[in-house]
VMD Tcl script that draws the C-alpha trace (Angstrom):
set ca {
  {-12.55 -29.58 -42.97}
  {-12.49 -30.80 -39.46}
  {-15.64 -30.58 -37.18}
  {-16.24 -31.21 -33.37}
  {-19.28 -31.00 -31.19}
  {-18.85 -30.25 -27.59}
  {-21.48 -31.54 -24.93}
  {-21.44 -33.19 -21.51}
  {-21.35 -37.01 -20.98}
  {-24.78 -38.41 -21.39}
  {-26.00 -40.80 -19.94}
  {-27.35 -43.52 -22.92}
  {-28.28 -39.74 -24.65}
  {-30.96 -39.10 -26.99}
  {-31.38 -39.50 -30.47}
  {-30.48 -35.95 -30.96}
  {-27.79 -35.46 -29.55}
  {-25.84 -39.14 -30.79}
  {-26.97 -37.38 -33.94}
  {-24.52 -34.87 -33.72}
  {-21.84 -36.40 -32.04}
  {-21.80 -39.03 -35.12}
  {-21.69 -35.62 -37.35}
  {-18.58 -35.10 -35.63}
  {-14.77 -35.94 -36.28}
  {-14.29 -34.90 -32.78}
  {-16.36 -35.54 -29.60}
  {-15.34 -33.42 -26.76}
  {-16.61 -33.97 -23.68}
  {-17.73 -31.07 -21.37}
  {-16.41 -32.75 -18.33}
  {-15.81 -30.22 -15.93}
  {-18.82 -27.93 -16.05}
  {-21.27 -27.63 -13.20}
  {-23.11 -30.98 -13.22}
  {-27.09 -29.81 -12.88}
  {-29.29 -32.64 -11.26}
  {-32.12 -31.93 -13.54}
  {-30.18 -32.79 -16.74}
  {-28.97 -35.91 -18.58}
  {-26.22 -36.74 -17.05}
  {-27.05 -39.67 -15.11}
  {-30.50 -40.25 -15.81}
  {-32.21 -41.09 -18.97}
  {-35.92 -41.39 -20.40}
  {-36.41 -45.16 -21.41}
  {-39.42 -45.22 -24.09}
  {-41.98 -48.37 -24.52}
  {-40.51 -50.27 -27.34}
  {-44.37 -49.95 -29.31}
  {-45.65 -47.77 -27.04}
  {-43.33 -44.73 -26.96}
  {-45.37 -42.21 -25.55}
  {-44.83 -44.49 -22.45}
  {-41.69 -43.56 -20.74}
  {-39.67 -45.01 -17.28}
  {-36.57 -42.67 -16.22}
  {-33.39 -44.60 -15.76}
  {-31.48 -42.86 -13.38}
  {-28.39 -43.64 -11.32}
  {-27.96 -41.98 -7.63}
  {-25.29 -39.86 -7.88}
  {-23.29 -37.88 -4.92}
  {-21.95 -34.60 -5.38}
  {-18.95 -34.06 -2.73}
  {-18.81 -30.55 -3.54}
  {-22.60 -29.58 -3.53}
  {-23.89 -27.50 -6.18}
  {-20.49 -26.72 -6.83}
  {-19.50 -30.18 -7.82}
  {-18.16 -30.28 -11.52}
  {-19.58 -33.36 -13.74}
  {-16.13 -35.58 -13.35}
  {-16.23 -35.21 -9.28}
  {-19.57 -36.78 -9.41}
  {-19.52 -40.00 -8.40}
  {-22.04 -42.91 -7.77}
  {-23.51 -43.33 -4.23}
  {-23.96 -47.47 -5.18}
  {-22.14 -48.81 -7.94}
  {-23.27 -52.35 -7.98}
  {-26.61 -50.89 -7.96}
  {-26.23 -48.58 -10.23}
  {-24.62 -51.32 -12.53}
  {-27.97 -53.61 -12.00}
  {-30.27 -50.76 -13.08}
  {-28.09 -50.21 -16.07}
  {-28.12 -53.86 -16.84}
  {-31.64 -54.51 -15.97}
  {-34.18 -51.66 -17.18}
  {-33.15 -51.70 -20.56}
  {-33.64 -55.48 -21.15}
  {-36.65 -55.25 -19.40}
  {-38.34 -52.63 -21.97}
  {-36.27 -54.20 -25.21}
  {-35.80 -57.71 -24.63}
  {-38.60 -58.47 -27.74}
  {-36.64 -56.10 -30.21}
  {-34.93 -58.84 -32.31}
  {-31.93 -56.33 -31.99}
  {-31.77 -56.32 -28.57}
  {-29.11 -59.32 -28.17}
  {-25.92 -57.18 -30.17}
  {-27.22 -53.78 -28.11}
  {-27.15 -55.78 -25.13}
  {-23.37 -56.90 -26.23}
  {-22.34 -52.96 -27.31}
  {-23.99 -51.92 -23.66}
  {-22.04 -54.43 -21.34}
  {-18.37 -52.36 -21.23}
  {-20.79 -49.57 -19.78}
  {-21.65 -51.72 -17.45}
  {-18.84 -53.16 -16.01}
  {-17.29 -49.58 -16.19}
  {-19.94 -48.82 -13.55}
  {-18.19 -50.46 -10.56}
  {-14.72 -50.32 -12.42}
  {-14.80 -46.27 -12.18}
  {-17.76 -45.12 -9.69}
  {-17.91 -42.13 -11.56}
  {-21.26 -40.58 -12.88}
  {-18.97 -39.15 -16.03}
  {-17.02 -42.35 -16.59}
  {-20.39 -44.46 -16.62}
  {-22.16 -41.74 -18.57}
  {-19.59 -41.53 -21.28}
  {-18.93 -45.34 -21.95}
  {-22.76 -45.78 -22.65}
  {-22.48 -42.80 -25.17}
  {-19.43 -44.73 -26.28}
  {-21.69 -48.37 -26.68}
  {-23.97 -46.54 -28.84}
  {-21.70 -44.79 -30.90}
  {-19.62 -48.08 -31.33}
  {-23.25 -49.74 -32.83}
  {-23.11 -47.13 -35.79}
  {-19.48 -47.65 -36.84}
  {-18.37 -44.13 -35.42}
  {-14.48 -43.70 -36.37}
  {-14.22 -40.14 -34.54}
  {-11.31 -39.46 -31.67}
  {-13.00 -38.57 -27.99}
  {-10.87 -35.95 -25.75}
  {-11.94 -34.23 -22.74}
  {-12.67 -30.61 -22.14}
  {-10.05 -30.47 -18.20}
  {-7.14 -31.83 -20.15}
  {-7.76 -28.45 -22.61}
  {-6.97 -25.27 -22.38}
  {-10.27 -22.48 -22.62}
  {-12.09 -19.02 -21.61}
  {-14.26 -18.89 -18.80}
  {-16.61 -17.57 -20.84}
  {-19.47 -19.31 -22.34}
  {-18.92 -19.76 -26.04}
  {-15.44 -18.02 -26.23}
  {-14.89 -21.28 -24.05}
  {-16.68 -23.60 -27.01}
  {-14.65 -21.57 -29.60}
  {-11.26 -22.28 -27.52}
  {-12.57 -25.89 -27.30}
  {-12.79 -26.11 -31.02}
  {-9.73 -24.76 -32.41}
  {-7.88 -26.72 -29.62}
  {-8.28 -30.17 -31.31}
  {-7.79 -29.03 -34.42}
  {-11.36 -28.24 -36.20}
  {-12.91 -25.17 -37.85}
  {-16.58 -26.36 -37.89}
  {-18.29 -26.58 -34.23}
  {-21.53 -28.45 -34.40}
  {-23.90 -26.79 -32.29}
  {-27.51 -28.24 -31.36}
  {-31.04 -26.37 -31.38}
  {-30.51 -26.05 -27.64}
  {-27.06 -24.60 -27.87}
  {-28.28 -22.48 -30.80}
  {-30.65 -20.33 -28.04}
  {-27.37 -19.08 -26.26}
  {-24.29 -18.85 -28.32}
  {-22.68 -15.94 -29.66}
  {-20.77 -16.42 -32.65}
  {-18.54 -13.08 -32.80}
  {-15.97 -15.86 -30.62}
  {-15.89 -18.28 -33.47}
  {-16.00 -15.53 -36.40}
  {-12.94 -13.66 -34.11}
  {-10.67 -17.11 -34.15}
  {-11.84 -18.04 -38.04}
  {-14.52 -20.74 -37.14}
  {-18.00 -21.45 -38.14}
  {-20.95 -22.58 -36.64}
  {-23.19 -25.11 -37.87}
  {-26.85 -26.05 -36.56}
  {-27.58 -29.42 -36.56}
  {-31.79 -29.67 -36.24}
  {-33.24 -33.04 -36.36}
  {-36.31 -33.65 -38.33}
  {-39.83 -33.17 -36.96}
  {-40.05 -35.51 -34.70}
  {-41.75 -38.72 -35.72}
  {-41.00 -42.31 -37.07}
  {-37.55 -43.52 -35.60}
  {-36.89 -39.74 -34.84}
  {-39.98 -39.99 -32.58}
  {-39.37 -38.46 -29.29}
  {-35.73 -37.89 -30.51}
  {-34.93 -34.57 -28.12}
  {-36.63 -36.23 -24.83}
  {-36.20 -40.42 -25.28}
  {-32.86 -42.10 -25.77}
  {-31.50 -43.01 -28.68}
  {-31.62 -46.94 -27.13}
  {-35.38 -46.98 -27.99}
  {-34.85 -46.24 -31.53}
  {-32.13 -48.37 -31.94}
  {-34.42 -51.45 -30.92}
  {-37.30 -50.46 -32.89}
  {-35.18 -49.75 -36.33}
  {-32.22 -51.34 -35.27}
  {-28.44 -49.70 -35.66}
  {-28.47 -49.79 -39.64}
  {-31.37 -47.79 -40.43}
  {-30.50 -45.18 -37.54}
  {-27.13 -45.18 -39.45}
  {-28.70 -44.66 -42.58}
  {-30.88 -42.13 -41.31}
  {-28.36 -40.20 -39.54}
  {-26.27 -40.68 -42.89}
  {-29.39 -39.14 -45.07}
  {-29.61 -36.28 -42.25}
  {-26.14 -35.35 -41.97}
  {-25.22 -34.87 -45.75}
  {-28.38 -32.96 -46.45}
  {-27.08 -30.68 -43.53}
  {-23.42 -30.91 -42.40}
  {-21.51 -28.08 -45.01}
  {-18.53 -31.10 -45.72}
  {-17.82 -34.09 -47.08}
  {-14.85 -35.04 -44.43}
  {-15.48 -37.08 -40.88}
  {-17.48 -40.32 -40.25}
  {-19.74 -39.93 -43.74}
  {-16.87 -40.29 -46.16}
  {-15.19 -42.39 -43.88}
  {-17.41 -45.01 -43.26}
  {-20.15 -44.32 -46.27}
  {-23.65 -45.71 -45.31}
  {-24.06 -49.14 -44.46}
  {-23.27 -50.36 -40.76}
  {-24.61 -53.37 -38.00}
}
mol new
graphics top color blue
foreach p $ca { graphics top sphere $p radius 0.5 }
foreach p [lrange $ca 0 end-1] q [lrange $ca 1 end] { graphics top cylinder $p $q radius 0.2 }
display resetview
């Protein structure tokens, strides 16, 4: 079995949701969807590295030429060599201590050159998904939702999405769970699986609301691995993609 999850480029996302994109064989991104200022896609919640409850947005001014009609890959940065210091500069300044802050910092620095390489809110976005990813030993493939084929339609759209590169699982998230209708995935011979973190405390602390940066400097990248491991074979229905690929383990 093949599976895919299907969400917009993050900027260094949450806990949650690199949760399910390391579930996934496939990671397509939802590139050219409305992009919606009050989301995460170019701003993220930075936690205290002992003091969690204690949060700093990260956030990178971004210009939409289109207005509210802009989609997420038009979106592009009003100052990239700022942008590029706050995404160098914030994180070290709340994980600097973490002993495993010197190899994130290393996994983190493509996404920052990519800021004033590509200007693009999506670009930067999706290479610090990609950093984090890259810390857990992810061996999924990455495509983009404008180079595919899809409905209009909300999840006959997600159901096009995941027969198009190949899988019959589509991971869905509790979010995603409040909106989508299945009869498109049951019509086209799919299923639908919920992916629901645990309650939210230890390293999943904060884990639909922080990024998934703060928990990789208090735990460090192999026991997120190994909990996302422990998670994901209690609740993904297969054996096939990154688990049996890559087995636990990792940095």
């Amino acid at each position: 079995m093949r599976s895919c999850a299907i969400h917009q480029p993050n900027l260094l996302p949450r806990l949650s949701t690199l949760a399910k994109l390391y579930a996934a064989d496939v990671w397509v991104v939802l590139d050219d969807v409305q992009f919606v200022r009050r989301d995460y896609q170019h701003r993220a919640r930075l936690a205290g590295l002992h003091r969690p409850e204690q949060c700093r947005w990260l956030s990178v001014e971004t210009h939409l030429p289109y207005r509210r009609a802009t989609l997420i890959r038009e979106a592009r940065l009003v100052d990239p060599s700022r942008a590029a210091r706050r995404l160098s500069q914030l994180p070290a300044q709340h994980y600097r201590l973490s002993g495993y802050w010197p190899s994130l910092q290393a996994a983190l620095q493509p996404a920052v050159q990519a800021v004033t390489e590509t200007g693009g809110t999506a670009s930067v976005a999706e290479s610090t998904t990609r950093a984090l990813l890259n810390v857990l030993d992810w061996r999924g493939s990455i495509v983009h939702s404008s180079d595919l084929a899809a409905s209009s339609d909300r999840s006959a759209r997600l159901a096009d999405l995941t027969r198009a590169v190949g899988a019959d699982t589509y991971l869905c998230g509790t979010g995603g769970m409040r909106y989508l209708d299945r009869s498109p995935f049951a019509e086209r011979g799919l299923s639908v699986h919920a992916l629901r973190p645990p309650s939210s405390e230890g390293l999943w602390t904060g884990a639909a609301t922080v990024s998934a940066l703060w928990a990789l400097a208090a735990y460090g990248p192999r026991n997120i691995k190994a909990a996302f491991d422990e998670f994901l074979t209690a609740r993904v229905p297969h054996a096939s993609g990154p688990l049996a690929r890559t087995g636990r383990g990792g940095r």
